[in-house]
N, C-alpha and C positions, 0 to 999 in steps of 0.2 A: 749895371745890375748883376748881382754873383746869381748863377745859375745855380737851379735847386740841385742836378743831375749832373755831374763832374765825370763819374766813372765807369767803365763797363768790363764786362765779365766774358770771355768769348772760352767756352769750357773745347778743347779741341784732343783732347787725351784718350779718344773711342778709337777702338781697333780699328774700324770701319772693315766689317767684314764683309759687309753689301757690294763694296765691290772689288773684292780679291778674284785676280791677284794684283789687280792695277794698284792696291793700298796697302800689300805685304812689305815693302820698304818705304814708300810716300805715302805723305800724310791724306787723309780723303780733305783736306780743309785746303790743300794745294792743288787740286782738283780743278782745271780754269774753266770756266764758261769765256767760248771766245779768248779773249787775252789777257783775263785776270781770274787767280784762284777763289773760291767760294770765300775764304776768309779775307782777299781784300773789298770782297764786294759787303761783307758785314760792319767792315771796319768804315769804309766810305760813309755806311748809313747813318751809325753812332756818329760820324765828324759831322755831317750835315744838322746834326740835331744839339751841336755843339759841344760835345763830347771830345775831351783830346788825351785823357789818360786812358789805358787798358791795361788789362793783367792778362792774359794766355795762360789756361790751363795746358801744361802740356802733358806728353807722356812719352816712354821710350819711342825711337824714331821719328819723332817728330821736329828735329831740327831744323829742317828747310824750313818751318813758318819763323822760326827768329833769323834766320839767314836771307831770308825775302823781305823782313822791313828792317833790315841793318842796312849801310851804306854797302856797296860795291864799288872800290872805289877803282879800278881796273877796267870792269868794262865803263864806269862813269868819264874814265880818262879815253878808252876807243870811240864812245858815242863824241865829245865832246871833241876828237881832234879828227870826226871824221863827219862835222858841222850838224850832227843828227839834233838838231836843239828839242824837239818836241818828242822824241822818245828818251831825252834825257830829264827832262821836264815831268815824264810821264811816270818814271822811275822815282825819281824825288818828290812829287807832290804829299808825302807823307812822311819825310825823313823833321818835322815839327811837331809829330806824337809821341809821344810818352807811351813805350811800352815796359812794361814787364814779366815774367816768365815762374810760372811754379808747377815743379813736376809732383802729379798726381802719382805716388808709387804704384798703386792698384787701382783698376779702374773699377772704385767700388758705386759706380753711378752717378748720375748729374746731379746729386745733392750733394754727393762729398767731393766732387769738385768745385761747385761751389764751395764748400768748408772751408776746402782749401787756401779759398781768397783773401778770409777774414781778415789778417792782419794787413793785406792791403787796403781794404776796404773802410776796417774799422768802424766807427758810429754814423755814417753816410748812405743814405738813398744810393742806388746802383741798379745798371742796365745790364740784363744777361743774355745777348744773343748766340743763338744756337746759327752756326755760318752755314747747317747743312738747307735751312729753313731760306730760300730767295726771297726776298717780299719785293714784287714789282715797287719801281722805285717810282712810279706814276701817283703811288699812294702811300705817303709816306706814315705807316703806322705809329711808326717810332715817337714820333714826333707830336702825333696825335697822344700819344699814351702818355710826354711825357706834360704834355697840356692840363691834360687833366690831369694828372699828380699833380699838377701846381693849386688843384683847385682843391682837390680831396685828401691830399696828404696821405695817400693809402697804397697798399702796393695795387700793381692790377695786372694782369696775365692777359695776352692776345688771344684772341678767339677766333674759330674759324668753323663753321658748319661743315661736316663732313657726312657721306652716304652712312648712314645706319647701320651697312654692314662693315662699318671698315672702325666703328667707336675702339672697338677693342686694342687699335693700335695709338692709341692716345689717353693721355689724361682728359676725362670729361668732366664737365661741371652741371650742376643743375642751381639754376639761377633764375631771378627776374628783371624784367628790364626795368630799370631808372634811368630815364632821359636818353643820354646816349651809349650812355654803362650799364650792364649787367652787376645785378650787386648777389655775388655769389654764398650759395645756400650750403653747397658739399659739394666736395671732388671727388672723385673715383680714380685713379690708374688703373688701366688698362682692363675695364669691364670686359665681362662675357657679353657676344651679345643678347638681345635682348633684358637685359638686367643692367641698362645705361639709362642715367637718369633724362638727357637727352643728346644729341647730336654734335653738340658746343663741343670741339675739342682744342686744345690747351695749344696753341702751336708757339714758336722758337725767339717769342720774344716778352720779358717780362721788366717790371722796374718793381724791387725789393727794396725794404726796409731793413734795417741790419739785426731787427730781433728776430729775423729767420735764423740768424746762426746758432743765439740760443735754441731752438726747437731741432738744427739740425745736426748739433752735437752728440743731442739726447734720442737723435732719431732711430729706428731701429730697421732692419733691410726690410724690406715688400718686394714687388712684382719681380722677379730674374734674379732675387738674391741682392738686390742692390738698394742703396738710399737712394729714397725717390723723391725727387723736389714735389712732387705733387702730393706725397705724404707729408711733407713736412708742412707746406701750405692747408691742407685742412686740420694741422693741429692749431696753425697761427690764427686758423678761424675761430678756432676758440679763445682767441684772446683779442681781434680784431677784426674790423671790415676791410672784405676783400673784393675786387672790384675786377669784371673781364671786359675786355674792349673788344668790339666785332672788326676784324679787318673789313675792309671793302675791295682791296683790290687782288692778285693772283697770289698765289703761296707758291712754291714750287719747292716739293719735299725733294731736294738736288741727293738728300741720302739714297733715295732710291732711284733703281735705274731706268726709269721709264719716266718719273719725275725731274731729273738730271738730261734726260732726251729734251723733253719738252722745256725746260727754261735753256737749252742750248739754241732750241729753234727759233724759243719766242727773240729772247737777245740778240740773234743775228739777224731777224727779220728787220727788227729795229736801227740796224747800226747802222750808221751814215755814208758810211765808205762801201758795203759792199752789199747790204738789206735787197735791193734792188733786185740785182743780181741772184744774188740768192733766192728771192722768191721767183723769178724766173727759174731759176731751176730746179724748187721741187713743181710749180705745177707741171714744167717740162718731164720730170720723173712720175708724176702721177699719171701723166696721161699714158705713158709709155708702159 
């Protein structure tokens, strides 16, 4: 059976000023939780949901994310004559994707990175994950979102309720539920608060139709000076139904630094090899 969902989008061409100076020469999508960067953890999501092409928005200095899923074939010849099989293993597990690379000259916003795709993309349904967005892998949204595309044929944007004082840093939507989807009424980026139609905000993972590109050609800058994909989404309203899916499981905004703390904790609590331990030693630090 050809899968409806073949491609994805991982826009990575942001300065990442949130956290300089760690991101003044490295990319913030190289950023590791534990032993892998924020963008292989996005990339893993899409191949699980059977996803095997990508495009990488990039931008000046961000070469190490094409130089982490190229071969190495140097240290692949130290691991391999010095019998390391499973970190050699660990290294290649992704050398059977299809990637490709286009430099966003200006970072005129995550709508014109998207734009940018287009010719990759061309007349095909496509996935845009934002790598700074973690989605606990216990719940696979992705996968959910692209379920129901299969059913509705329509784009649909992840949802996430966030405190009321914090709307202002998202696209919100005001919407009603149908069944297990929100069938979206109007978007907003980045309301005042109070003047948010409600809580719903738009987080880092969508499946688009390719007549966005027409509306985002024609788009004009919003919120920071920038083309906002969430502007470009309530024009497409007007030519189509648009559909939010509620996550159910953790989000961790890894752009931010307090958000990037906590999906460092939560994932090593978890890990196999050392979880243990490591929670032994924060309750031993908290008591102390």
């Amino acid at each position: 059976m050809k899968r409806s969902i073949t491609k994805a989008i991982l826009p990575a061409a942001g300065l990442g000023t949130r956290f300089l100076p760690a991101t003044k020469a490295s990319p913030k999508e190289m950023m590791p939780i534990i032993d892998k960067p924020l963008i292989q953890y996005a990339v893993e999501e899409a191949i699980s949901c059977g996803i095997e092409e990508f495009v990488v928005i990039t931008g000046k200095y961000k070469r190490a994310i094409e130089d982490h899923f190229d071969s190495a074939y140097e240290l692949e010849e130290k691991l391999r004559s010095s019998g390391k099989k499973k970190l050699l293993e660990e290294i290649n597990k992704l050398s059977h994707i299809n990637f490709a690379y286009i430099r966003q000259r200006v970072a005129l916003g995550l709508g014109h990175a998207i734009l940018c795709a287009k010719p990759f993309v061309k007349d095909e349904p496509f996935v845009v994950i934002l790598s700074d967005d973690v989605i606990d892998p216990d719940y696979p949204v992705l996968r959910d979102m692209i379920r129901v595309y299969d059913e509705l044929k329509c784009p649909i944007v992840a949802l996430e309720e966030v405190p009321k004082t914090e709307v202002s840093r998202y696209g919100i939507v005001d919407g009603t539920l149908d069944g297990e989807v929100f069938r979206i009424k109007d978007l907003v980026e980045k309301p005042k608060p109070g003047s948010a139609p409600s809580n719903l905000a738009i987080i880092g993972r969508y499946i688009l139709t390719p007549d966005i590109f027409d509306v985002l050609e024609k788009q004009k800058p919003g919120a920071g000076g920038e083309i906002q994909l969430t502007d470009a989404l309530r024009e497409l309203l007007n030519r189509r139904v648009i559909y939010g899916y509620l996550t159910k499981g953790n989000r961790y905004d890894a752009g931010d630094k307090l958000g990037y703390l906590k999906a460092t904790v939560d994932f090593a609590l978890r890990n196999e090899e050392f979880g243990g331990l490591f929670k032994d030693y924060l309750v031993q630090k908290l008591k102390s």
